[in-house]
C-alpha positions as CSV (number, residue, x, y, z in Angstrom):
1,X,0.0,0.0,0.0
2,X,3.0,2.4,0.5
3,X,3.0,5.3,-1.8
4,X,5.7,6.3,-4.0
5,X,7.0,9.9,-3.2
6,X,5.7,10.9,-6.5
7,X,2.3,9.8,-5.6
8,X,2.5,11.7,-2.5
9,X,3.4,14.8,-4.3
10,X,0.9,14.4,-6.9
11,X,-2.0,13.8,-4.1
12,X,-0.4,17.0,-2.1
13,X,-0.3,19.4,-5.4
14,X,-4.1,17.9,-6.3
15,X,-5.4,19.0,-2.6
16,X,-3.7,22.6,-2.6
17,X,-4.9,23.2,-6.6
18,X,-8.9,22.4,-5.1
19,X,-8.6,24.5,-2.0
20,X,-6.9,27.7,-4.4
21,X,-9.0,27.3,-7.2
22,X,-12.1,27.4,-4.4
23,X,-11.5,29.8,-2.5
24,X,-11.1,31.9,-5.6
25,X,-14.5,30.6,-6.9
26,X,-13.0,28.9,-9.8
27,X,-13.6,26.0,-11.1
28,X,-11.7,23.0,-9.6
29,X,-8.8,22.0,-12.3
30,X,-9.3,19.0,-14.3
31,X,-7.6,15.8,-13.1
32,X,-5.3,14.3,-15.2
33,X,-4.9,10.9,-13.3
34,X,-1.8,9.6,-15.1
35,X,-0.3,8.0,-12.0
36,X,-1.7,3.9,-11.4
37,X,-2.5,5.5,-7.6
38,X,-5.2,8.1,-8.8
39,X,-7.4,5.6,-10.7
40,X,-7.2,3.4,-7.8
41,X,-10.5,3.5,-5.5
42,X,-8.7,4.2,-1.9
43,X,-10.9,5.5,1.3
44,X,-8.6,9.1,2.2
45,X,-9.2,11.8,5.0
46,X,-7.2,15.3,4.3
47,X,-6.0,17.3,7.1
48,X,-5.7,21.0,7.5
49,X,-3.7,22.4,10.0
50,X,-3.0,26.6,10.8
51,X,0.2,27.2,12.4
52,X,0.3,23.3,14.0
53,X,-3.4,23.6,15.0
54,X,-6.5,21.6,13.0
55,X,-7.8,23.8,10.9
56,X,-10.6,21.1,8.7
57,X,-10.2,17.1,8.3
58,X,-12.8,15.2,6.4
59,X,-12.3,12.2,4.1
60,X,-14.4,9.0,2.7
61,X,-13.4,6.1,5.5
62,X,-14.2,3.5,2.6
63,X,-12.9,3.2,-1.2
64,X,-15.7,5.3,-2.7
65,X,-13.7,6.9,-5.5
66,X,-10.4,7.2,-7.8
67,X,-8.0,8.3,-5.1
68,X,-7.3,11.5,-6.7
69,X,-10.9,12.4,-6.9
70,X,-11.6,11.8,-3.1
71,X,-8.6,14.4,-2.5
72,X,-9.9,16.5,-4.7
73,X,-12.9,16.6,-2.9
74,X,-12.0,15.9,0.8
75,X,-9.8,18.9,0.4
76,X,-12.3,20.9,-0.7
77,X,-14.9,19.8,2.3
78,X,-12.0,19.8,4.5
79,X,-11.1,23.4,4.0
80,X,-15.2,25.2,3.4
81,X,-17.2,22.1,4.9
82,X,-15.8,21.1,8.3
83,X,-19.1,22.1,10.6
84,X,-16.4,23.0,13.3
85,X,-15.1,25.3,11.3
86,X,-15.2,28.5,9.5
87,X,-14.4,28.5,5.6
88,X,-11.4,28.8,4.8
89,X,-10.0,32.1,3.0
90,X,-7.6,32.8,0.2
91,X,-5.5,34.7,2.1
92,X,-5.1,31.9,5.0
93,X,-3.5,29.1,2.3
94,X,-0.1,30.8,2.9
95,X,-0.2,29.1,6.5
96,X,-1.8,25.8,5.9
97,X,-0.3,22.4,5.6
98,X,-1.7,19.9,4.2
99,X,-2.0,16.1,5.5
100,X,-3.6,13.2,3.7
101,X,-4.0,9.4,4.9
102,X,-4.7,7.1,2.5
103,X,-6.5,4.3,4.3
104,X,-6.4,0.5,4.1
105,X,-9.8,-1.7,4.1
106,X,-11.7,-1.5,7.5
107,X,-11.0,-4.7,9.7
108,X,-13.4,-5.9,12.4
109,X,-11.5,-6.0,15.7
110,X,-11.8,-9.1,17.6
111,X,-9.7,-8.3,20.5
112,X,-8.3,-4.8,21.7
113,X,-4.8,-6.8,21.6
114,X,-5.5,-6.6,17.8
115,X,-4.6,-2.6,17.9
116,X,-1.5,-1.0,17.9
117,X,-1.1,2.3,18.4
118,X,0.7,4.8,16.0
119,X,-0.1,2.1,13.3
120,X,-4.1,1.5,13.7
121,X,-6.6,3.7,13.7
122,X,-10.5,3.0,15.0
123,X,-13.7,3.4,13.6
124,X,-16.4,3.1,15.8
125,X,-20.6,2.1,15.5
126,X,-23.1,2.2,17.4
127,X,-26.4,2.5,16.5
128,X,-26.4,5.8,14.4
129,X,-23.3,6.7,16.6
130,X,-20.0,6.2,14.6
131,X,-16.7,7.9,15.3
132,X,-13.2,7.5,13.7
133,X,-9.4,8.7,14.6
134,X,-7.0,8.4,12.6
135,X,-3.9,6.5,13.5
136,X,-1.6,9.6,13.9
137,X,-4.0,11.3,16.3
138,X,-2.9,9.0,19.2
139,X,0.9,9.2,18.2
140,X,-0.1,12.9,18.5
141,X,-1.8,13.4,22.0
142,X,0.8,10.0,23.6
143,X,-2.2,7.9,23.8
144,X,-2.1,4.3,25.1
145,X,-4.3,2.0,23.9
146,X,-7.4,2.2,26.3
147,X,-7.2,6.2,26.1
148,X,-7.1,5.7,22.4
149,X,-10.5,3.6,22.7
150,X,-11.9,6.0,24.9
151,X,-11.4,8.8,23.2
152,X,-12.8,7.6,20.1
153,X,-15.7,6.6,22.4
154,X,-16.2,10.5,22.6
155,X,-15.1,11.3,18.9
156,X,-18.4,8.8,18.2
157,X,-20.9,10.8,20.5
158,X,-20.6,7.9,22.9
159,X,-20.1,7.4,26.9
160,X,-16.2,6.7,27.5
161,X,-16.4,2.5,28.2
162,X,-18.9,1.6,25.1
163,X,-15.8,-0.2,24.0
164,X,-16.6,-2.4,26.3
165,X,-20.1,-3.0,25.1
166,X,-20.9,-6.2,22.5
167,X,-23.3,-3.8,21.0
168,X,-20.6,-1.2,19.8
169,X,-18.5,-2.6,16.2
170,X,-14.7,-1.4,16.4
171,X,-13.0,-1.8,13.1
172,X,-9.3,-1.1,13.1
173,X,-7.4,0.5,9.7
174,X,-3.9,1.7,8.9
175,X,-3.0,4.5,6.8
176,X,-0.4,5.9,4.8
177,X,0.1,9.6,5.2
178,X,1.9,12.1,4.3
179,X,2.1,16.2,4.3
180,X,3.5,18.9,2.6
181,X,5.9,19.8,6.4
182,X,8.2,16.7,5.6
C-alpha cells in the first residue's frame, strides 16, 4: 500500500490546486490521473492544520472513489465544509499544511490486543453513533491503547467504556500519510 513519493506529491499538489481554485470561486482543475495511484478506489481523510493547529479534516473512511478524486474533494470539504469550522479564505492558504491518509480496508477488531497504536486507527458504531481517529492522532496526544478507545468513544458521540459493550462494532485501519511539512 505504501506510496511512492511521487504519488504523495501528486496527491499534495491535487489537494492545494482544489482549495486555491475554491477559495477563488474557480472551477476545480481537471484531473489528469496519469499516475496507477489516482485511478485506484482508496478511502482518504485530508487534514488541515493553521500554524500546527486543526484547521478542517474530512475524508471517505471507505474506497468510494479514484484516489485523486476523493482528495480532490475531501480537500475541498475539509477546507469550506468542516461544521467545526469557518471557511477557509484565500489569504489563510499561505499558512496551511496539508495532510492526507490514505486508508487501508476496514478490519473488524476481535480483541483490543488486535490494535496497535501509532499504526491503527479505529472506527467506531453504534447505532447511528460512529466515530473515527486516525492512526496519527494517538501518536499525536501519547495515547495508550485504552485512552485511544476511549477517546474515540467521545469522537463517536458515545459514553467513555462503550468499547466495552458487545453492541458497539470497532474496526481497526492503517493508513499511509503524508504532508507537505516533511
Amino acid at each position: 500500500m505504501e506510496l511512492t513519493d511521487q504519488d504523495k506529491k501528486a496527491l499534495l499538489d491535487i489537494a492545494k490546486r482544489a482549495i486555491i481554485a475554491k477559495a477563488g470561486n474557480r472551477e476545480l482543475p481537471k484531473l489528469t490521473m496519469e499516475l496507477p495511484i489516482l485511478k485506484e478506489k482508496r478511502g482518504a481523510f485530508v487534514t488541515l492544520k493553521k500554524r500546527g493547529h486543526l484547521r478542517g479534516c474530512i475524508g471517505y473512511i471507505k474506497a468510494v472513489k479514484p484516489l485523486g478524486e476523493t482528495v480532490q474533494e475531501m480537500a475541498v470539504a475539509a477546507a469550506f465544509h468542516d461544521p467545526r469550522f469557518p471557511s477557509v479564505k484565500g489569504d489563510e492558504i499561505r499558512d496551511l499544511s496539508f495532510e492526507i491518509s490514505v486508508l487501508s480496508p476496514l478490519q473488524k477488531m476481535k480483541t483490543i490486543d488486535d490494535i496497535e497504536v501509532g499504526k491503527h486507527g479505529l472506527y467506531m458504531v453504534r447505532g447511528y453513533n460512529s466515530g473515527l481517529l486516525l492512526p496519527q492522532v494517538a501518536t499525536e496526544y501519547g495515547w495508550d491503547r485504552e485512552t485511544f478507545l476511549k477517546e474515540t468513544c467521545y469522537k463517536a458521540g458515545l459514553p467513555p467504556q462503550s468499547w466495552k459493550d458487545k453492541e458497539t462494532d470497532i474496526y481497526i485501519f492503517s493508513a499511509d500519510y503524508f504532508s507537505d511539512k516533511e
